[in-house]
PASEBA-1860 file (N, C-alpha, C; in nm, 3 decimals):
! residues 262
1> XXXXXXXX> 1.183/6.422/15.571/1.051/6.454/15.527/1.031/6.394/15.388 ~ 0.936/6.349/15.342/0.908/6.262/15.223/0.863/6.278/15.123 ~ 0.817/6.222/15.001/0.790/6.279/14.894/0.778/6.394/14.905 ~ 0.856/6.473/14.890/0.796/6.638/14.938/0.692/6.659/15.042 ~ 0.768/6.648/15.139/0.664/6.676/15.286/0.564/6.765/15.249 ~ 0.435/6.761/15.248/0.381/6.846/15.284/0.424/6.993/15.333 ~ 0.456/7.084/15.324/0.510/7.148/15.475/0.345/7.260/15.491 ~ 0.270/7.306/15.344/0.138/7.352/15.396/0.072/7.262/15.383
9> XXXXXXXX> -0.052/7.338/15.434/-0.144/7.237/15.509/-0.251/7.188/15.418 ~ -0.241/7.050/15.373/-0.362/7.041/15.222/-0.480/7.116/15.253 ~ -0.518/7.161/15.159/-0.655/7.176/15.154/-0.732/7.136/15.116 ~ -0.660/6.985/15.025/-0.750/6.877/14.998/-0.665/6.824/15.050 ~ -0.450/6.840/15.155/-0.277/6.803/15.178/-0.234/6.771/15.095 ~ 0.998/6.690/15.448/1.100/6.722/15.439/1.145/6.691/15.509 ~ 1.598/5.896/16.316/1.523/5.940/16.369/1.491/5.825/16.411 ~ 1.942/5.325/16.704/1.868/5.328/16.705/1.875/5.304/16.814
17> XXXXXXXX> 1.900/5.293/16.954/1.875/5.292/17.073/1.785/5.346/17.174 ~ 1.725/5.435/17.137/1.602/5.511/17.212/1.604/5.602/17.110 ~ 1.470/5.724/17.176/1.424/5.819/17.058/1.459/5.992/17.036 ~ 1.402/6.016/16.941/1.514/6.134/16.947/1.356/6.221/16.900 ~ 1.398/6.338/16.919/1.253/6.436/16.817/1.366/6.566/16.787 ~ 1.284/6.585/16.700/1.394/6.673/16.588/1.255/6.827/16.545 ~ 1.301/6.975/16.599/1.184/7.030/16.540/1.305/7.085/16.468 ~ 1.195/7.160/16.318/1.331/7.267/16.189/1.205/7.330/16.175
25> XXXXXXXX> 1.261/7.429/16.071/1.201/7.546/16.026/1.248/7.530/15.898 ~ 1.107/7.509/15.789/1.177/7.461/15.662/1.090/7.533/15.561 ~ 1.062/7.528/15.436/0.992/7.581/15.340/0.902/7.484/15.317 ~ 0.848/7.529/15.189/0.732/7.407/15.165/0.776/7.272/15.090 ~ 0.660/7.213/15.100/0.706/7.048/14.991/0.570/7.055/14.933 ~ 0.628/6.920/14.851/0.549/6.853/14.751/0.568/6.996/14.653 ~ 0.645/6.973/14.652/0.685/7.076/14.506/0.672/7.005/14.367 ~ 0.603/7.066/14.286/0.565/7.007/14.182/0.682/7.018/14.048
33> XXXXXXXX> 0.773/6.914/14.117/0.880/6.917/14.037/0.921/6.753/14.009 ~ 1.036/6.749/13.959/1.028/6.592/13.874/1.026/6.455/13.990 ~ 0.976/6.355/13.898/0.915/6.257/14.024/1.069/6.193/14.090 ~ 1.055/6.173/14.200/1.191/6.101/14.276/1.162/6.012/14.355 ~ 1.255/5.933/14.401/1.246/5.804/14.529/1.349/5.807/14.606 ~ 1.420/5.723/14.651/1.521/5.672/14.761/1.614/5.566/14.682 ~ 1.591/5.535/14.566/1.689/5.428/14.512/1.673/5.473/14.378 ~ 1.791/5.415/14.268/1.779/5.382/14.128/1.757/5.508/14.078
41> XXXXXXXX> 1.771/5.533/13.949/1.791/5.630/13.875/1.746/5.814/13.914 ~ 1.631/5.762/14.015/1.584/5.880/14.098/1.598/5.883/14.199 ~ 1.712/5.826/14.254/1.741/5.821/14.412/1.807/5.956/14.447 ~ 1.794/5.912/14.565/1.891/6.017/14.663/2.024/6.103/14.595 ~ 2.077/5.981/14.544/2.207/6.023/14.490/2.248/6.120/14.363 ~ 2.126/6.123/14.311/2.035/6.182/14.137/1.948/6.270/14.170 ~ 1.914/6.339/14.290/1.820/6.437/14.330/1.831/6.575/14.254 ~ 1.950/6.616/14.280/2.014/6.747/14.210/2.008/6.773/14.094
49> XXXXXXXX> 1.998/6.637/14.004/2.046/6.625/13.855/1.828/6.688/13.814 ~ 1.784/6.599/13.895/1.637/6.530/13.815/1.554/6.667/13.774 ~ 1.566/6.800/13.829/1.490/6.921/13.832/1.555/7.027/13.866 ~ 1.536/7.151/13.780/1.627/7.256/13.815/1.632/7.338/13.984 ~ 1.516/7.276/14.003/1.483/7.305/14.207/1.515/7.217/14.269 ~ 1.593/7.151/14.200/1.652/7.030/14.353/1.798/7.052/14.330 ~ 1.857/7.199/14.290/2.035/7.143/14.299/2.065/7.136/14.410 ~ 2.005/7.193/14.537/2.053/7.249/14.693/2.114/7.141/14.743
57> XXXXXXXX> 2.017/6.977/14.690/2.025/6.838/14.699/2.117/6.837/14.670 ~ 2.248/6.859/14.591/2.338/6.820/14.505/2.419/6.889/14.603 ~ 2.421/7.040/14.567/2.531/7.129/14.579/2.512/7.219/14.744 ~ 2.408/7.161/14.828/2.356/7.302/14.941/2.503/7.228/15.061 ~ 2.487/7.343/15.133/2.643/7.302/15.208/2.584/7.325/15.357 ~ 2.416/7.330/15.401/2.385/7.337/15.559/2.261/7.218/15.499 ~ 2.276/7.075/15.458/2.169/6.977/15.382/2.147/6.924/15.550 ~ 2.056/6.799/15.545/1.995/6.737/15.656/1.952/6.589/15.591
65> XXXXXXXX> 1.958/6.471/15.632/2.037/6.467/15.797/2.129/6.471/15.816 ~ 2.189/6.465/16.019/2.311/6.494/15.984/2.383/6.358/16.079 ~ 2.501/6.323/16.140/2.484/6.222/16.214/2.558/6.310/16.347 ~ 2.450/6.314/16.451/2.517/6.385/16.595/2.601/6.308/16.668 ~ 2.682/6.386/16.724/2.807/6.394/16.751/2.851/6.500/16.892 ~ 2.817/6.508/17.026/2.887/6.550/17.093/2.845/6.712/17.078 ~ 2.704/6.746/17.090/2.637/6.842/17.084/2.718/6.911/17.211 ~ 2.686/7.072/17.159/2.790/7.177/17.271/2.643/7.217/17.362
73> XXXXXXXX> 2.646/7.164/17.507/2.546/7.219/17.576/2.540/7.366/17.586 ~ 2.421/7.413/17.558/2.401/7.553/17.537/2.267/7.630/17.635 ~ 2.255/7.729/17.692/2.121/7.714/17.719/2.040/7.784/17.648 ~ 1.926/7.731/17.601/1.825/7.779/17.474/1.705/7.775/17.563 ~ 1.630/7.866/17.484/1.467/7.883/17.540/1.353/7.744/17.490 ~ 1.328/7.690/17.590/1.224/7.557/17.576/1.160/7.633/17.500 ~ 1.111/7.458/17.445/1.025/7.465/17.353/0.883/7.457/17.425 ~ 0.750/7.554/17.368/0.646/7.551/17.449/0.563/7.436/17.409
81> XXXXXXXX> 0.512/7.367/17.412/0.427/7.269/17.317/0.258/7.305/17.373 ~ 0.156/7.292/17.262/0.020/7.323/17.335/-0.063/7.244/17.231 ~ -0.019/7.134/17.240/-0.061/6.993/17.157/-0.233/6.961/17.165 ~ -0.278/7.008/17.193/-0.435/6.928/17.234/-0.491/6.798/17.117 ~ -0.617/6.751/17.192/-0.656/6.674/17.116/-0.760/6.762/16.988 ~ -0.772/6.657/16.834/-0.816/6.728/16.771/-0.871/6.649/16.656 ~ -0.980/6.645/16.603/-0.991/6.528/16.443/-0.853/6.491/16.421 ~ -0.815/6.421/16.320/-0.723/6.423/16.218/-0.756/6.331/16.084
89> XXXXXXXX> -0.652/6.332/16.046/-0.677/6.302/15.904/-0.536/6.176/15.849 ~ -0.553/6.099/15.824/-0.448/5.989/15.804/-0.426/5.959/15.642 ~ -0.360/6.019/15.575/-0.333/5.946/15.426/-0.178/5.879/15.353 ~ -0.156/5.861/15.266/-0.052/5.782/15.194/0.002/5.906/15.087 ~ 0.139/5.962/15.123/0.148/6.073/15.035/0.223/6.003/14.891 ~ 0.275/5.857/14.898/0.342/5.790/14.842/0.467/5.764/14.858 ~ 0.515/5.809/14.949/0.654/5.833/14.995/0.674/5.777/15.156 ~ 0.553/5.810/15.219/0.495/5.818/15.377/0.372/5.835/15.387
97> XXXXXXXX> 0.365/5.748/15.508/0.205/5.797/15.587/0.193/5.905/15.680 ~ 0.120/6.027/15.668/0.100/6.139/15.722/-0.026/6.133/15.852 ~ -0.035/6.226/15.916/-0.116/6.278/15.960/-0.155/6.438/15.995 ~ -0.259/6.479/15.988/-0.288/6.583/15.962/-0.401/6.652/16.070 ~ -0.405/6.757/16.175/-0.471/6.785/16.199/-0.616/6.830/16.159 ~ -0.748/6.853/16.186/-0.850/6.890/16.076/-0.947/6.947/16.162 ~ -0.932/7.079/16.188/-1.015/7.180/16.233/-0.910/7.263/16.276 ~ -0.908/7.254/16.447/-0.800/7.348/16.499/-0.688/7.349/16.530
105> XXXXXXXX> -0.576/7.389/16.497/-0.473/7.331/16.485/-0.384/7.382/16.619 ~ -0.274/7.250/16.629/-0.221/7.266/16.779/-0.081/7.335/16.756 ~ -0.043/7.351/16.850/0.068/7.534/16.833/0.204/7.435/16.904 ~ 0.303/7.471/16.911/0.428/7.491/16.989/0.488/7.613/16.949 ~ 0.542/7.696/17.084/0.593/7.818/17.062/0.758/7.827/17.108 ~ 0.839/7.824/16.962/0.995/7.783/16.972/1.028/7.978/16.951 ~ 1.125/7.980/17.038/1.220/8.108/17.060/1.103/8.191/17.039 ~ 1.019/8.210/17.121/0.885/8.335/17.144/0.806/8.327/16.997
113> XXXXXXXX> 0.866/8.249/16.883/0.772/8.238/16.792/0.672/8.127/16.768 ~ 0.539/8.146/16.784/0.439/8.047/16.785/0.411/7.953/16.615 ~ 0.439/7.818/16.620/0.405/7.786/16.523/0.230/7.684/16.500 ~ 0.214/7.633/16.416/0.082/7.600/16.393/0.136/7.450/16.319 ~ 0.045/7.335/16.403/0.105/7.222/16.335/0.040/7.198/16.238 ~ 0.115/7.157/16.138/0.020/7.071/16.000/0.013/6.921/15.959 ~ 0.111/6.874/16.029/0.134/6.739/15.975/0.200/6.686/16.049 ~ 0.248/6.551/16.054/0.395/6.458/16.085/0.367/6.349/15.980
121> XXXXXXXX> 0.477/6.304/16.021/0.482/6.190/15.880/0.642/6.142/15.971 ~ 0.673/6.005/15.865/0.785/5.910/15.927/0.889/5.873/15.842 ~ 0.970/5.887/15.895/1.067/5.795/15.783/1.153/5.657/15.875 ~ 1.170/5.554/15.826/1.184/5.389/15.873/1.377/5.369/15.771 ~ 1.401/5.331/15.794/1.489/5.397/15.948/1.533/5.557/15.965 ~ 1.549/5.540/16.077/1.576/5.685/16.112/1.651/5.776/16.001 ~ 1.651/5.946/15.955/1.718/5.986/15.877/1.858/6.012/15.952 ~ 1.827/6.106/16.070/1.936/6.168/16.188/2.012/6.039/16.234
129> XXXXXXXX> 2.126/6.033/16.260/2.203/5.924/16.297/2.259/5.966/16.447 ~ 2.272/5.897/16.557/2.303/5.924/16.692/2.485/5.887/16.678 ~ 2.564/5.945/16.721/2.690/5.829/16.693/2.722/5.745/16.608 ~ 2.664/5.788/16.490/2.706/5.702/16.398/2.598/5.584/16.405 ~ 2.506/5.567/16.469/2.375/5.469/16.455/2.223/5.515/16.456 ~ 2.169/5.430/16.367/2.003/5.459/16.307/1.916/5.423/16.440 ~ 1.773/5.468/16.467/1.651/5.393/16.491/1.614/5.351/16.436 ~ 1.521/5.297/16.437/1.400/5.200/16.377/1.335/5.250/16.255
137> XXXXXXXX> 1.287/5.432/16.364/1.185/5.486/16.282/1.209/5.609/16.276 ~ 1.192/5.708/16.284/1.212/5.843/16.290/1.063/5.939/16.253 ~ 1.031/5.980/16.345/0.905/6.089/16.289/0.916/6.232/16.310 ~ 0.864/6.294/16.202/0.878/6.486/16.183/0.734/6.527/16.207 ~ 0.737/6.615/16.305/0.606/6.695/16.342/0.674/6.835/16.247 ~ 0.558/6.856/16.153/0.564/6.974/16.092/0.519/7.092/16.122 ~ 0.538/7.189/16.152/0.464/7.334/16.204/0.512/7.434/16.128 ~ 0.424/7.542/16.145/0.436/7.669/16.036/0.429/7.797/16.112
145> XXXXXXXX> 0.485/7.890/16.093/0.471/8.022/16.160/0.390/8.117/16.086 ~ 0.328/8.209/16.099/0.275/8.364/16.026/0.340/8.413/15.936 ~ 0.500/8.377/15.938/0.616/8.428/15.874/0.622/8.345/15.747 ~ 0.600/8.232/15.752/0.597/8.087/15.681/0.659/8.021/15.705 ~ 0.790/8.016/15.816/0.894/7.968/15.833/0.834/7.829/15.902 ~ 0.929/7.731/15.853/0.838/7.562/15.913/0.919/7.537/16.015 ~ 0.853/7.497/16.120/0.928/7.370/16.225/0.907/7.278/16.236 ~ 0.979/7.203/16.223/0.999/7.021/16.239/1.014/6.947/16.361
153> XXXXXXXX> 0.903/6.868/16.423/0.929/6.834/16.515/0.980/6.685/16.473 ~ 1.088/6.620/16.513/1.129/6.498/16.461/1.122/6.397/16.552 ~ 1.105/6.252/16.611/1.068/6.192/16.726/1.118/6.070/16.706 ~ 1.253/6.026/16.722/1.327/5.859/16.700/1.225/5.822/16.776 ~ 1.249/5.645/16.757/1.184/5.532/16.832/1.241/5.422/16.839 ~ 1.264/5.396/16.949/1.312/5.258/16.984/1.205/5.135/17.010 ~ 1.266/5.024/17.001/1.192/4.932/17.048/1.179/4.903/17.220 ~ 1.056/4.852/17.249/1.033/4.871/17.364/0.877/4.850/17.429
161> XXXXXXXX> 0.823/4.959/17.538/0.693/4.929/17.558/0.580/4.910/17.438 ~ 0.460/4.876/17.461/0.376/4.919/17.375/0.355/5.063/17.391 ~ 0.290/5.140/17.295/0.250/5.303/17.327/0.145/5.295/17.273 ~ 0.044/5.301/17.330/-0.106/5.322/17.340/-0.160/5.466/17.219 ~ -0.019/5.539/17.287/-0.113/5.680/17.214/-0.100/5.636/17.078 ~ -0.024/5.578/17.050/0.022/5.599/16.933/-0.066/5.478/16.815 ~ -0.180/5.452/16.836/-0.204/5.321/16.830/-0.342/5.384/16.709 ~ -0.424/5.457/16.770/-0.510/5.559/16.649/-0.415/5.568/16.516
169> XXXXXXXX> -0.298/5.610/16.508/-0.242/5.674/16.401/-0.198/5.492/16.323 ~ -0.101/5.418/16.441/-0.052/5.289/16.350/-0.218/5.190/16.276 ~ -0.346/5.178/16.337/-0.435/5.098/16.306/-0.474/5.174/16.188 ~ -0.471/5.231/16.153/-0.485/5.341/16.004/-0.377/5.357/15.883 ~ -0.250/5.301/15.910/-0.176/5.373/15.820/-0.171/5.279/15.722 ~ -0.189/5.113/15.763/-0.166/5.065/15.606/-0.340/5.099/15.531 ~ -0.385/5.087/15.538/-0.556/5.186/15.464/-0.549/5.317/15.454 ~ -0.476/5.391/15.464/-0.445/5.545/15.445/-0.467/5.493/15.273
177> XXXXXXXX> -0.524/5.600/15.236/-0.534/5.648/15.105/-0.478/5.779/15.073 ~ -0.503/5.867/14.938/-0.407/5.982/14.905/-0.453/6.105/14.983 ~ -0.642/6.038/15.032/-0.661/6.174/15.072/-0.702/6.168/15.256 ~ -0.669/6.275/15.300/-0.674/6.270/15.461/-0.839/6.262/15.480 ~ -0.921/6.308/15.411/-1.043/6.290/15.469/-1.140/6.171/15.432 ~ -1.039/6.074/15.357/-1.121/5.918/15.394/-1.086/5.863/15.497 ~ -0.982/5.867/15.610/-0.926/5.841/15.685/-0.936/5.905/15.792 ~ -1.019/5.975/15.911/-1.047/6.028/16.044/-1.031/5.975/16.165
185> XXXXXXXX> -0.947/5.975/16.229/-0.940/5.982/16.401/-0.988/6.110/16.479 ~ -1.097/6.045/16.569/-1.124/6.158/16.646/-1.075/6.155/16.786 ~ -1.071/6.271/16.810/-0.984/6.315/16.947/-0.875/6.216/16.941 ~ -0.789/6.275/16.821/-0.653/6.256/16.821/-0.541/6.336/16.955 ~ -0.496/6.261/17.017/-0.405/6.358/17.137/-0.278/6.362/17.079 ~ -0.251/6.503/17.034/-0.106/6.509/16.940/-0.013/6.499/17.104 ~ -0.018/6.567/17.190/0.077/6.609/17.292/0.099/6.442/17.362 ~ 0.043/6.359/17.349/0.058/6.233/17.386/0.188/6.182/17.324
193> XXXXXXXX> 0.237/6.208/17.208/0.277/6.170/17.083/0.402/6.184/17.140 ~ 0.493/6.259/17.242/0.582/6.288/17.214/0.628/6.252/17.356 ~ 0.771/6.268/17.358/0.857/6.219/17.503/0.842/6.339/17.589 ~ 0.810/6.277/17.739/0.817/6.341/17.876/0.931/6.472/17.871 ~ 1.047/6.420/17.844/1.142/6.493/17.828/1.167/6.571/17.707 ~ 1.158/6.685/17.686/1.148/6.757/17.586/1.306/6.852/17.547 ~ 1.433/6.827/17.600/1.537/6.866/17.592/1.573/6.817/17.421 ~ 1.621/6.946/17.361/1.643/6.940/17.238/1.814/6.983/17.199
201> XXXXXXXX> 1.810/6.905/17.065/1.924/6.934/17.020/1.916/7.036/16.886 ~ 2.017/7.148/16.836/1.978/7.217/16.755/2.092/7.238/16.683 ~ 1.990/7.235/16.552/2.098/7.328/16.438/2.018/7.330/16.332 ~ 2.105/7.424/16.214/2.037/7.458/16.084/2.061/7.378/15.988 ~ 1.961/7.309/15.904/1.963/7.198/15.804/1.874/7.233/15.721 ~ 1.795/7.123/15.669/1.721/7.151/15.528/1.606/7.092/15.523 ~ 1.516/7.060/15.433/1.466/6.965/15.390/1.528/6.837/15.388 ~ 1.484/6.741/15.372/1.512/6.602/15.373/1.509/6.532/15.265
209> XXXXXXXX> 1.367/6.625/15.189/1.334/6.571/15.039/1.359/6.695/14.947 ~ 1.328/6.642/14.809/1.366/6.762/14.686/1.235/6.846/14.779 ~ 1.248/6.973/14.761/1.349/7.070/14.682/1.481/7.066/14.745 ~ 1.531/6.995/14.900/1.634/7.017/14.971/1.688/7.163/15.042 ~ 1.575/7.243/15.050/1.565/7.352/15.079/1.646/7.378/15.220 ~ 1.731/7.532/15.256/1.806/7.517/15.326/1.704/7.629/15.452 ~ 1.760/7.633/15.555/1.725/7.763/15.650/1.605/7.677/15.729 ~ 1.654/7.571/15.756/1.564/7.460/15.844/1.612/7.485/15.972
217> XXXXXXXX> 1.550/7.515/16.055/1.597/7.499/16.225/1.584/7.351/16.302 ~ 1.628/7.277/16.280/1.619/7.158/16.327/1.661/7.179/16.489 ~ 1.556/7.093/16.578/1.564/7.094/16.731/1.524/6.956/16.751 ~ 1.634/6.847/16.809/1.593/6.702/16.794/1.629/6.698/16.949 ~ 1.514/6.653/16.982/1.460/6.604/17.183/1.544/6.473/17.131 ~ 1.609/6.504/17.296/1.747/6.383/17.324/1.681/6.260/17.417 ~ 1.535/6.303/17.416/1.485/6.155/17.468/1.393/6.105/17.391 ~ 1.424/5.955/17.406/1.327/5.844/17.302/1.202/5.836/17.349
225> XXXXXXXX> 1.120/5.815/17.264/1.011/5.711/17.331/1.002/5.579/17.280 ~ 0.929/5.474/17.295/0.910/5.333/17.287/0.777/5.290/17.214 ~ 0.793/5.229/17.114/0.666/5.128/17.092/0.709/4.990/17.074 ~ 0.620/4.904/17.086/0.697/4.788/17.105/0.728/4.694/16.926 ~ 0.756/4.571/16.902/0.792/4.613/16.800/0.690/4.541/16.655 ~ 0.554/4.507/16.726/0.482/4.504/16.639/0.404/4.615/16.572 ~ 0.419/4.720/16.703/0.393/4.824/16.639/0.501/4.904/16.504 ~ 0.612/4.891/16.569/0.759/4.918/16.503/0.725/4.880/16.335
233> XXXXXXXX> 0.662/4.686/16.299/0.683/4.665/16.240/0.572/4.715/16.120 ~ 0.465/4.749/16.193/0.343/4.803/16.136/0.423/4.955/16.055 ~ 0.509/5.046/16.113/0.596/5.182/16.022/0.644/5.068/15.922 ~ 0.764/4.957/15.895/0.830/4.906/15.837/0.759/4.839/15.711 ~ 0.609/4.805/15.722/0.540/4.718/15.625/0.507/4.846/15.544 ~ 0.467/4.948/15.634/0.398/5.050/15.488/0.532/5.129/15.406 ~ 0.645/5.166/15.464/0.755/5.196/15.440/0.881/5.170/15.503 ~ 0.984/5.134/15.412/1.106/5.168/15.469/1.211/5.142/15.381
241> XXXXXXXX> 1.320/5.217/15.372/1.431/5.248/15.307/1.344/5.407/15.288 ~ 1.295/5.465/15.318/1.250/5.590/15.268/1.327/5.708/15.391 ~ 1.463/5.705/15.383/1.579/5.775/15.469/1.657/5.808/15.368 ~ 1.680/5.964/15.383/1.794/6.037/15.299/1.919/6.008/15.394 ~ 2.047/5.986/15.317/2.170/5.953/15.358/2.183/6.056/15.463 ~ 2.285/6.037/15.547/2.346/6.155/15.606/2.428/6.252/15.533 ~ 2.440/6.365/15.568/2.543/6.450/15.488/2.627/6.526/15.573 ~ 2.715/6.608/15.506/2.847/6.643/15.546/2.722/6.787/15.711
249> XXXXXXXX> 2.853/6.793/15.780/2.793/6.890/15.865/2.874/7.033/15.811 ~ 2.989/7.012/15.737/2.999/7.130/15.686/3.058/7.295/15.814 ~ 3.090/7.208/15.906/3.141/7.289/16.035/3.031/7.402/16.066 ~ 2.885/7.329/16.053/2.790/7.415/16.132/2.783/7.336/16.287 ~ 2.726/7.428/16.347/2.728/7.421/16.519/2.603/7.332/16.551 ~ 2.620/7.190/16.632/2.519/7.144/16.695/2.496/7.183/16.841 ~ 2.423/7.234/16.921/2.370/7.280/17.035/2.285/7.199/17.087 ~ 2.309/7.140/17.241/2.207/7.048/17.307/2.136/7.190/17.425
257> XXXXXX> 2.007/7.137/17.409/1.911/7.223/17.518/1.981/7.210/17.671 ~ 2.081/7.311/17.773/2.069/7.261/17.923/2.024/7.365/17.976 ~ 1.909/7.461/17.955/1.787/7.522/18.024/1.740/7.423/18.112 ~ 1.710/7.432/18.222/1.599/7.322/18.325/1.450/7.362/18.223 ~ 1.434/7.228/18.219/1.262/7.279/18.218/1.169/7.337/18.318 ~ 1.082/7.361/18.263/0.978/7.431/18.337/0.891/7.289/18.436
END
């Protein structure tokens, strides 16, 4: 998640062989704390040091990403998704290009708790590592519960077909500006957005960006989807190197979804 993901919802507004989607449960971003990047004196590696709310970055011992490895099939309760189409809103947070729902917002309901989406946004190359190897691209669907607790929907990409759906959000992102409402797609189809196959992988991680906040439920769908790779290259021109390293797993438990779907 990027310059401080978003994780609420502005009110003006933390993933290479095929694709992966990743949902967590995270706190908020864009915390108004000291400025950072991905390289050089404010990189990744200097996160902890730069603000007294980013030591978790430094010192947290359940951080994200992580690189999967031989997930323990488990059976977990699907994820519900109830994606509809909806306005949205396309801007440049400086870190990533976002999108934002703008009226009614679309739900997925993980372990009987319903969340409310607010955003996705991308990071080029992937953050999550498969075996020890990147995608292309990596994208986080953000959602929020009543509780406040965030879920992350995360979505690798490989190279491959063209993807149509996805084509509203790429013809917008290098003209994204800071704010989502110079930028409108209507009848955005979020549920388009994501792979047929919705089997997830799970565990507890963090944020991605400062604050590095921990008590993230990360759930990353073990199937890719495809865009082909001019689209690919259209994520790569507006960003990339904007991927937090991998980090230690720290002997927490990864869990793959083998519930049948519905």
């Amino acid at each position: 998640m990027g310059t401080y993901m978003k994780i609420s919802r502005r009110a003006t507004l933390g993933v290479v062989g095929g694709i992966l989607f990743a949902v967590a449960t995270v706190g908020s971003t864009f915390a108004a704390g000291a400025a950072w990047t991905y390289s050089g004196a404010t990189g990744s590696n200097h996160w902890g040091k730069l603000d007294p709310s980013y030591t978790k970055c430094a010192d947290g011992s359940a951080q994200t990403p992580i690189n999967i490895v031989k997930p323990k099939p488990t059976a977990l309760k699907n994820l519900v998704f109830s994606y509809g189409p909806t306005e949205a809103g396309v801007f440049n947070n400086g870190h990533t290009v976002e999108a934002e729902p703008l009226g009614a917002e679309p739900t997925v309901t993980i372990s009987g708790s319903k969340f409310n989406l607010l955003q996705f946004h991308f990071h080029a190359p992937s953050e999550h590592e498969i075996n020890g190897l990147h995608y292309p691209v990596e994208i986080h669907f953000v959602n929020k519960n009543e509780a406040g607790e965030l879920a992350v929907v995360g979505v690798f990409v490989r190279a491959g077909k063209h993807n149509d759906a996805w084509d509203p959000f790429i013809s917008n992102m290098l003209k994204a500006t800071a704010n989502a409402e110079d930028t409108k797609v209507m009848d955005f189809d979020w549920a388009k957005l994501l792979p047929t196959n919705k089997t997830t992988i799970r565990y507890s991680g963090s944020l991605t960006t400062p604050p590095c906040s921990e008590g993230v439920k990360w759930n990353v769908m073990s199937t890719p989807i495809t865009m082909d790779q001019a689209q690919i290259n259209t994520f790569l021109e507006a960003y990339s190197g904007n991927n937090r390293p991998i980090q230690a797993l720290n002997g927490r438990s990864v869990q793959i979804d083998s519930t049948p779907k519905a």
